[in-house]
Every structure is written in C-alpha cells, then in structure tokens.
Gaussian input, Z-matrix of N, CA and C with variables (Angstrom, degrees):
# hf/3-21g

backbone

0 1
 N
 C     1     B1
 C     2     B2     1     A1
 N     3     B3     2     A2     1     D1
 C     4     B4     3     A3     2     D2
 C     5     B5     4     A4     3     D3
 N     6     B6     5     A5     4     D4
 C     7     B7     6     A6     5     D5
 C     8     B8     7     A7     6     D6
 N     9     B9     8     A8     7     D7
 C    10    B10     9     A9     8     D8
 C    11    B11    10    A10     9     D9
 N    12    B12    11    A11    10    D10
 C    13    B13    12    A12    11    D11
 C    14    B14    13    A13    12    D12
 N    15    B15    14    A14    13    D13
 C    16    B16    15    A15    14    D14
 C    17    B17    16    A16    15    D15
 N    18    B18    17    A17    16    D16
 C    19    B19    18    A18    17    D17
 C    20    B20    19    A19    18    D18
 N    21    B21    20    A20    19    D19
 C    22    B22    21    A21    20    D20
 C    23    B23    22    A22    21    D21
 N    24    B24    23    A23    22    D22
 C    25    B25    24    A24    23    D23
 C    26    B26    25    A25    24    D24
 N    27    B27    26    A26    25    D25
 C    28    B28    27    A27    26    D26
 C    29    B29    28    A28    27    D27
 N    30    B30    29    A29    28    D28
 C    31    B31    30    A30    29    D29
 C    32    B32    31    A31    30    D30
 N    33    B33    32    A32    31    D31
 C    34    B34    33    A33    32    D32
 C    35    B35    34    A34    33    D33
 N    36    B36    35    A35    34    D34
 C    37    B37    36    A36    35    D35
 C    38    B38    37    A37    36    D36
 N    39    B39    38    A38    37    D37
 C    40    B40    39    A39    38    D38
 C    41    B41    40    A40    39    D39
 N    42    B42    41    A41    40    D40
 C    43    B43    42    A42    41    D41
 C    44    B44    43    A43    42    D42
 N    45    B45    44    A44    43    D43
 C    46    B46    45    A45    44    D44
 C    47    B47    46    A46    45    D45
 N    48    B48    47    A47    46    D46
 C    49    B49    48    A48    47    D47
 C    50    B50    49    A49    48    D48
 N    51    B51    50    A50    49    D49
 C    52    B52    51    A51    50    D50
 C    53    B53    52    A52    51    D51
 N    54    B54    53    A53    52    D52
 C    55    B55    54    A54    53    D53
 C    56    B56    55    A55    54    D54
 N    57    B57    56    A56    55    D55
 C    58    B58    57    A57    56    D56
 C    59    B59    58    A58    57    D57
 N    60    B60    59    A59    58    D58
 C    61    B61    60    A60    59    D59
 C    62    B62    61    A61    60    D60
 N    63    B63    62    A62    61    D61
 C    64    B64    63    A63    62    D62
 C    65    B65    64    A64    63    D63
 N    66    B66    65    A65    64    D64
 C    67    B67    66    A66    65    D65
 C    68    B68    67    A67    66    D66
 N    69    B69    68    A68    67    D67
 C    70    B70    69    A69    68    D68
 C    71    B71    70    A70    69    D69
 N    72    B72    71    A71    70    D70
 C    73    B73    72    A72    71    D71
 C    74    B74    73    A73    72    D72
 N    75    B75    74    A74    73    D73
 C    76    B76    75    A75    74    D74
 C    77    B77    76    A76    75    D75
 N    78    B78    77    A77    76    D76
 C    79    B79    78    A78    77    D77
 C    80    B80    79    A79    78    D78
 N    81    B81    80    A80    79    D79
 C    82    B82    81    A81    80    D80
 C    83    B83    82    A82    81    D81
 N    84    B84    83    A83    82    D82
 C    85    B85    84    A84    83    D83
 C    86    B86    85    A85    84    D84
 N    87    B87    86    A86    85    D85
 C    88    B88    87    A87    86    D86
 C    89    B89    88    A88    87    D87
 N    90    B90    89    A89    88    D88
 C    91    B91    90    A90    89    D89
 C    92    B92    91    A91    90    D90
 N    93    B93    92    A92    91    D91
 C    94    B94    93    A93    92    D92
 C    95    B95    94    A94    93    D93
 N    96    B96    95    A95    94    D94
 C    97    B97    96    A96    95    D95
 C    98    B98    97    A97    96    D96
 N    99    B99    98    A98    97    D97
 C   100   B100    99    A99    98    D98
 C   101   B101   100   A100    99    D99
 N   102   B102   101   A101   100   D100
 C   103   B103   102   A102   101   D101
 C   104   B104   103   A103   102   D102
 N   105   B105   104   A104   103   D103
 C   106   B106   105   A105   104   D104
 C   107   B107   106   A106   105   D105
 N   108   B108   107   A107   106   D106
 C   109   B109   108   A108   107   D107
 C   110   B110   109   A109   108   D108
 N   111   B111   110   A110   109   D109
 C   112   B112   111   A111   110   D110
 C   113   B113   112   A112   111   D111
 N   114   B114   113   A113   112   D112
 C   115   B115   114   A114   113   D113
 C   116   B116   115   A115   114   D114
 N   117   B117   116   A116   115   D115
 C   118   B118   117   A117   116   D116
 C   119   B119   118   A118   117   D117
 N   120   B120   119   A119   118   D118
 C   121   B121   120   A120   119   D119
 C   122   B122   121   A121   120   D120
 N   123   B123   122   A122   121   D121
 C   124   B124   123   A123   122   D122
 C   125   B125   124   A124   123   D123
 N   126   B126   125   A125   124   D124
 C   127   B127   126   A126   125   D125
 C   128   B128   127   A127   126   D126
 N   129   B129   128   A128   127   D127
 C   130   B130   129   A129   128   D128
 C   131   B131   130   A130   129   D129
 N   132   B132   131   A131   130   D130
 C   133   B133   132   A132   131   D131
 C   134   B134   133   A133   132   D132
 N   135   B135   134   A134   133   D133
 C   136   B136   135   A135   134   D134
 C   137   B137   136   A136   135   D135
 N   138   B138   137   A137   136   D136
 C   139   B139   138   A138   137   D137
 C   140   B140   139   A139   138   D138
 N   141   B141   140   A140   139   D139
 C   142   B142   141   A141   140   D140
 C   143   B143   142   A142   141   D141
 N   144   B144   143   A143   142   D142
 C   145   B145   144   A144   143   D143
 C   146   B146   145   A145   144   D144
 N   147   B147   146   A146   145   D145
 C   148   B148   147   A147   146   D146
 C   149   B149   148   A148   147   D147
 N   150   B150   149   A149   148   D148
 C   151   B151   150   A150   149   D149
 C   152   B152   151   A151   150   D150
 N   153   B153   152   A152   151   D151
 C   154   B154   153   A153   152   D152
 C   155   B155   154   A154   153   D153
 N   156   B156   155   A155   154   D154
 C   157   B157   156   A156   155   D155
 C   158   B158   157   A157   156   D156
 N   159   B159   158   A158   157   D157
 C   160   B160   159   A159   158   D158
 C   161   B161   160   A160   159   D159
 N   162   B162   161   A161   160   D160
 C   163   B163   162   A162   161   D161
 C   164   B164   163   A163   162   D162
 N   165   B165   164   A164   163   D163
 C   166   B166   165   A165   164   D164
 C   167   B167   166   A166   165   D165
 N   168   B168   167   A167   166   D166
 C   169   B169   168   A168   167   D167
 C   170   B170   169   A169   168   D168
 N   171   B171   170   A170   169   D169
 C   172   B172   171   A171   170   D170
 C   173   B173   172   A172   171   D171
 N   174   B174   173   A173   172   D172
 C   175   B175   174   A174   173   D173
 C   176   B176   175   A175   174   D174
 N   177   B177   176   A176   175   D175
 C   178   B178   177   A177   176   D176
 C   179   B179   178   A178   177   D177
 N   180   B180   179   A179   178   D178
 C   181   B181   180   A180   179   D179
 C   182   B182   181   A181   180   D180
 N   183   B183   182   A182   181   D181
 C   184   B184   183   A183   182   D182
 C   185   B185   184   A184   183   D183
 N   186   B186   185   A185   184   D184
 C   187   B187   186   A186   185   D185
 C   188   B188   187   A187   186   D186
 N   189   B189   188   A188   187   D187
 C   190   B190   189   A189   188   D188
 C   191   B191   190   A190   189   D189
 N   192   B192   191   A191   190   D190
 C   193   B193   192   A192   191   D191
 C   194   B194   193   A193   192   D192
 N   195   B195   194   A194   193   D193
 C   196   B196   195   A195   194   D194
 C   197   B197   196   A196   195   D195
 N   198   B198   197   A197   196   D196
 C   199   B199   198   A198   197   D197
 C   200   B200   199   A199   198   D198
 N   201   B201   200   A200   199   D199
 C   202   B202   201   A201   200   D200
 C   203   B203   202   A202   201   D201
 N   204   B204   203   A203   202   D202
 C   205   B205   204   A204   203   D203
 C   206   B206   205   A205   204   D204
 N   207   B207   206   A206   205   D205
 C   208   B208   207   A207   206   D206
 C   209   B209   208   A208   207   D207
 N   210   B210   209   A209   208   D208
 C   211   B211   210   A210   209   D209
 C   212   B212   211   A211   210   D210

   B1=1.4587
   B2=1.5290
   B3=1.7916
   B4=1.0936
   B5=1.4840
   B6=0.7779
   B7=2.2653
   B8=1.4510
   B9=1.1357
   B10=1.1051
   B11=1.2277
   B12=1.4864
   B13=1.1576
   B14=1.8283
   B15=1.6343
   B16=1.5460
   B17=1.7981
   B18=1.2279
   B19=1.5159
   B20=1.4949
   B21=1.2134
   B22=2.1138
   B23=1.7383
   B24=1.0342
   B25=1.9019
   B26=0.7979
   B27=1.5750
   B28=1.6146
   B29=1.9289
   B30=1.2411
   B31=1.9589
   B32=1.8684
   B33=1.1877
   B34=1.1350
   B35=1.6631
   B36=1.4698
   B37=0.9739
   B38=1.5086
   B39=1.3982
   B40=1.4403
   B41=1.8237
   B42=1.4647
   B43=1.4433
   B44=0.9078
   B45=1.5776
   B46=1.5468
   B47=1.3754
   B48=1.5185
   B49=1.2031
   B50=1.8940
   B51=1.2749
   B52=1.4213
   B53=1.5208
   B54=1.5613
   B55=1.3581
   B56=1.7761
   B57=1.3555
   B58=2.0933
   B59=1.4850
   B60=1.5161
   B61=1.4276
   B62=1.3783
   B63=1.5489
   B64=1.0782
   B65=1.9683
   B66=1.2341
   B67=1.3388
   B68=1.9049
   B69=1.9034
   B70=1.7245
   B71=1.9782
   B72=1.7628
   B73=1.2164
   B74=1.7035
   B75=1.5191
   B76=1.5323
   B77=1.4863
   B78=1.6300
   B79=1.3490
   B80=2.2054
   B81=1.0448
   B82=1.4616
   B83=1.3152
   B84=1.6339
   B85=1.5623
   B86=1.4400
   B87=1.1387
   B88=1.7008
   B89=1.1529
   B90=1.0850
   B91=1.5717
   B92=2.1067
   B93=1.0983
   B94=2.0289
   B95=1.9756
   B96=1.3644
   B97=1.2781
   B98=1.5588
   B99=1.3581
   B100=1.1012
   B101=1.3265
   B102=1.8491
   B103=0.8908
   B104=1.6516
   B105=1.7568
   B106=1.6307
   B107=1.2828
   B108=1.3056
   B109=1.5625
   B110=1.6488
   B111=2.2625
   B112=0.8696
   B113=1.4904
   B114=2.0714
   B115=1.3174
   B116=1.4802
   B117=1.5529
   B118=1.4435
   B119=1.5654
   B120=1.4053
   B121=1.3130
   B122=1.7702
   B123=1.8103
   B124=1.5139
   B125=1.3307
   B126=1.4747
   B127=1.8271
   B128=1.1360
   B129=1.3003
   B130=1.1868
   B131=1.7090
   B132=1.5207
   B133=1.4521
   B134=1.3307
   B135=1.5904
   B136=1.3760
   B137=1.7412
   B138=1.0465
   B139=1.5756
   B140=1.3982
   B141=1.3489
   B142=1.2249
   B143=1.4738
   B144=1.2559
   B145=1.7721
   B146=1.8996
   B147=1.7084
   B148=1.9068
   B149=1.7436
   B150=1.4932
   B151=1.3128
   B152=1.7603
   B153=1.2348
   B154=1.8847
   B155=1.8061
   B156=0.8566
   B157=1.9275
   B158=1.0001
   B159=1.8430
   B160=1.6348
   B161=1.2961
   B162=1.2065
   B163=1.7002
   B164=1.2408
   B165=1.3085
   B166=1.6949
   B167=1.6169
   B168=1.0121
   B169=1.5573
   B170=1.4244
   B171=1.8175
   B172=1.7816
   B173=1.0311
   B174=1.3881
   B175=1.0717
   B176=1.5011
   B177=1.3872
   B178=1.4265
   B179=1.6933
   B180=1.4236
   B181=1.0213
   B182=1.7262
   B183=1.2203
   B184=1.4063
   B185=0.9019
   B186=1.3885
   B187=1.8724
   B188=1.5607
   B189=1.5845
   B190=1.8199
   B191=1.6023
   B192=1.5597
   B193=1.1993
   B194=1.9165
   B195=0.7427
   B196=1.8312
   B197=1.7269
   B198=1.5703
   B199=1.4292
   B200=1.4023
   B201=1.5797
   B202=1.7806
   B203=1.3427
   B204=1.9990
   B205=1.3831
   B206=1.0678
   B207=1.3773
   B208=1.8926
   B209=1.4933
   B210=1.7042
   B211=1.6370
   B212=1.4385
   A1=108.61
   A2=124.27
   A3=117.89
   A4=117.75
   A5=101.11
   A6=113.65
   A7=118.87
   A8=118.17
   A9=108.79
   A10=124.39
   A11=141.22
   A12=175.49
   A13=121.78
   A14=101.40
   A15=85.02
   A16=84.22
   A17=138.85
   A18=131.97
   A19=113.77
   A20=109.63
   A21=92.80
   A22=99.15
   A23=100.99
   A24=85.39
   A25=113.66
   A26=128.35
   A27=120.49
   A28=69.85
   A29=121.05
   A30=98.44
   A31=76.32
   A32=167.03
   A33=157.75
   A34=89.69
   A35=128.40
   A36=151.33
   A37=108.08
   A38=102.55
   A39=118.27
   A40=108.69
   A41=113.50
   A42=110.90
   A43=121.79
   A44=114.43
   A45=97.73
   A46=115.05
   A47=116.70
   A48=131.66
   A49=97.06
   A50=114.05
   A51=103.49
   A52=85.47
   A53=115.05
   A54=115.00
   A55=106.48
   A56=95.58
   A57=102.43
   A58=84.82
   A59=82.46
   A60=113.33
   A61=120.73
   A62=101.04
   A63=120.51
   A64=125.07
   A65=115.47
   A66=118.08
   A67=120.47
   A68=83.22
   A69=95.25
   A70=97.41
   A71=97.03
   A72=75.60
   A73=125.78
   A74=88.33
   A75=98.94
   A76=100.02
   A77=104.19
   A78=110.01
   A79=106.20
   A80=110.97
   A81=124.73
   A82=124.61
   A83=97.64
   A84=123.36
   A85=107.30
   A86=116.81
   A87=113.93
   A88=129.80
   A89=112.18
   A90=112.54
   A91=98.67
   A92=104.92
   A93=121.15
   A94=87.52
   A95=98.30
   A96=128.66
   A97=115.66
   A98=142.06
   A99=138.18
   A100=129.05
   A101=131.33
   A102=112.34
   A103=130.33
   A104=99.63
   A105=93.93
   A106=101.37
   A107=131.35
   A108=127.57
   A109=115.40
   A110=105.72
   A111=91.59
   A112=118.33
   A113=95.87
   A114=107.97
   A115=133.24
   A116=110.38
   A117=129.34
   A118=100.86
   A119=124.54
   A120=135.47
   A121=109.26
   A122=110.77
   A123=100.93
   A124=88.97
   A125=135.17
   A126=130.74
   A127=93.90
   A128=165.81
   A129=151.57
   A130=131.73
   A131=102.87
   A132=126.48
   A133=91.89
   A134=101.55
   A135=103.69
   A136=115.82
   A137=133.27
   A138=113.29
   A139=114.48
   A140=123.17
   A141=105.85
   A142=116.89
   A143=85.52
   A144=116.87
   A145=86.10
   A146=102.49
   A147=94.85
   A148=113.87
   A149=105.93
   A150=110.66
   A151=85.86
   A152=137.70
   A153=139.88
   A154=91.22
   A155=100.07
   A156=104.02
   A157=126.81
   A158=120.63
   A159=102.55
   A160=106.24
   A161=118.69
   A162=131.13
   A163=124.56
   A164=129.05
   A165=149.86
   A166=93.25
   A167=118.41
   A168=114.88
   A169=125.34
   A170=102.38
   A171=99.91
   A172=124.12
   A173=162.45
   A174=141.17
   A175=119.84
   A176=138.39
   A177=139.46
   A178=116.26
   A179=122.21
   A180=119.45
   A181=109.78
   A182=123.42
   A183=121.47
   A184=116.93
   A185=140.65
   A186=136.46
   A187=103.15
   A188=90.45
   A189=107.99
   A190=104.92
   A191=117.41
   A192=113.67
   A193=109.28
   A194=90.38
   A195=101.02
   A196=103.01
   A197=115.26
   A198=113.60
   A199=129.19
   A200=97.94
   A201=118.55
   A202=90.09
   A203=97.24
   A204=124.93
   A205=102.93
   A206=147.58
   A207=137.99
   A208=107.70
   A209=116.58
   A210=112.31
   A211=124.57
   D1=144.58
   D2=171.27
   D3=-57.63
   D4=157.14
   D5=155.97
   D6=-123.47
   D7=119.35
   D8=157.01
   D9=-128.58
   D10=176.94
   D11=93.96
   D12=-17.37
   D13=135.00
   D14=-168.02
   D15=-149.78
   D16=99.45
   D17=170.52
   D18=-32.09
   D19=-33.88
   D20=-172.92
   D21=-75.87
   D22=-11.71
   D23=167.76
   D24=-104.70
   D25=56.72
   D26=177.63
   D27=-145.04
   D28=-26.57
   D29=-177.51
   D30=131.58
   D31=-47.71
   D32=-78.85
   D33=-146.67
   D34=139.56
   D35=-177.41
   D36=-107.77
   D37=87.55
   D38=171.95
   D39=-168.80
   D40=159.90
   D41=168.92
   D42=-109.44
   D43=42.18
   D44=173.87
   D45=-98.19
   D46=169.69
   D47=-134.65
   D48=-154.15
   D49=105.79
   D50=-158.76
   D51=-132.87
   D52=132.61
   D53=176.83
   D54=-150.11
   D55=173.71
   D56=-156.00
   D57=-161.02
   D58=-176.09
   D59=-173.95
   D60=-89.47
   D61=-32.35
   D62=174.61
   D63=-165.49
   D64=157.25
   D65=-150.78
   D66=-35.81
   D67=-32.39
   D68=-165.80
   D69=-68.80
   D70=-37.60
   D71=-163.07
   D72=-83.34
   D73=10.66
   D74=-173.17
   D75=-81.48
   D76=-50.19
   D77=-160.52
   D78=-60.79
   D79=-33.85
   D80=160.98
   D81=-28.14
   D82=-59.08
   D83=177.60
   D84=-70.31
   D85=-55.18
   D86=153.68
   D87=-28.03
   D88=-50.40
   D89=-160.63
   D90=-95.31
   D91=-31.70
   D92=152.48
   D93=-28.67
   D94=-101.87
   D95=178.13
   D96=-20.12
   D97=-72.52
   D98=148.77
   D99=-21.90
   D100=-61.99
   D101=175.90
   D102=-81.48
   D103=7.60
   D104=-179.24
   D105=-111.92
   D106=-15.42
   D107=-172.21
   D108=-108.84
   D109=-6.58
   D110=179.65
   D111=-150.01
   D112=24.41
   D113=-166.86
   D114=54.96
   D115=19.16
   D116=-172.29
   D117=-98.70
   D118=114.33
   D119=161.02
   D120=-83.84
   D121=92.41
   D122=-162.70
   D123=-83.19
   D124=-24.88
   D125=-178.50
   D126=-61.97
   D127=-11.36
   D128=-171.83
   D129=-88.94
   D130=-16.69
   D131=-179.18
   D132=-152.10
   D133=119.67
   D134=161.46
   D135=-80.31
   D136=-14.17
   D137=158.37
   D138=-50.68
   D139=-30.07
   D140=-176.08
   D141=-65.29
   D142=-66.09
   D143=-178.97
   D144=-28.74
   D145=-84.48
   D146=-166.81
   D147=-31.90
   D148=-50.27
   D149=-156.76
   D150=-61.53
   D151=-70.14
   D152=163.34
   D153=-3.69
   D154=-90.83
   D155=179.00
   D156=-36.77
   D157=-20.47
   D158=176.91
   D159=-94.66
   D160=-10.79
   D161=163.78
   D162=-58.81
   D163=-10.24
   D164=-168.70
   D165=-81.04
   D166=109.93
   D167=155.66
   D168=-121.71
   D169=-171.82
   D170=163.68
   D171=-40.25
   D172=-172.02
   D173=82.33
   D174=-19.72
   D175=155.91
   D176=-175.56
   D177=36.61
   D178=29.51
   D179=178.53
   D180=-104.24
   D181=155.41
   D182=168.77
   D183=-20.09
   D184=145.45
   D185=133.42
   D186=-59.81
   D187=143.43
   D188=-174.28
   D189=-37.30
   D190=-54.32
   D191=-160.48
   D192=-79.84
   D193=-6.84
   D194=176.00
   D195=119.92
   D196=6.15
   D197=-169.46
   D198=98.76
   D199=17.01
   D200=161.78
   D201=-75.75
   D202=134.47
   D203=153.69
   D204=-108.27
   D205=-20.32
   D206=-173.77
   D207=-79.67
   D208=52.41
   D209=162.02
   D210=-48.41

C-alpha cells in the first residue's frame, strides 16, 4: 500500500503531498522536501524527524487529526 506524507498535517502551510512505497522512503522524501522548500533541517532534531514519522500514513487513510486543516 502507498504512504504518504502531506505538510498541512504536521501545522505547516503548504500542499505538498509526498508519497513512496514505503515509510523510509517517504519519510526521506520528507525530510528532501523540508529542508529545500522550507529551510527545515529534520536530521538535526530528532523530535522533528519522529514527530515527520508519525505523520506517514496509508494512502487514503484519515489525517491524524480526523482531517482538520485550521492548525
């Protein structure tokens, strides 16, 4: 099943939409994505990085918060 990654469910005002095969390679693409589109070094603090990872889902699965965008 896909996974993806989506920044407005982490609190972050952007649409991107980052998806893989699987978690590592999503979370990778994430962390790509962050530091070039948003000056975010996620290797640098692992809270980030974990908190980046609990955001990884199914594809077509809920957003964490039930699908609130008004962070």
């Amino acid at each position: 099943m896909t996974k993806s990654f989506e920044c407005q469910h982490g609190g972050v005002v952007c649409g991107a939409k980052i998806t893989g095969d699987t978690e590592e390679e999503v979370l990778a693409k994430a962390v790509e994505h962050a530091r070039e589109k948003h000056g975010v070094d996620l290797t640098q603090a692992d809270t980030l990085a974990r908190y980046a990872q609990s955001l990884i889902r199914d594809e077509g699965a809920p957003a964490p918060d039930g699908g609130r965008t008004d962070h």
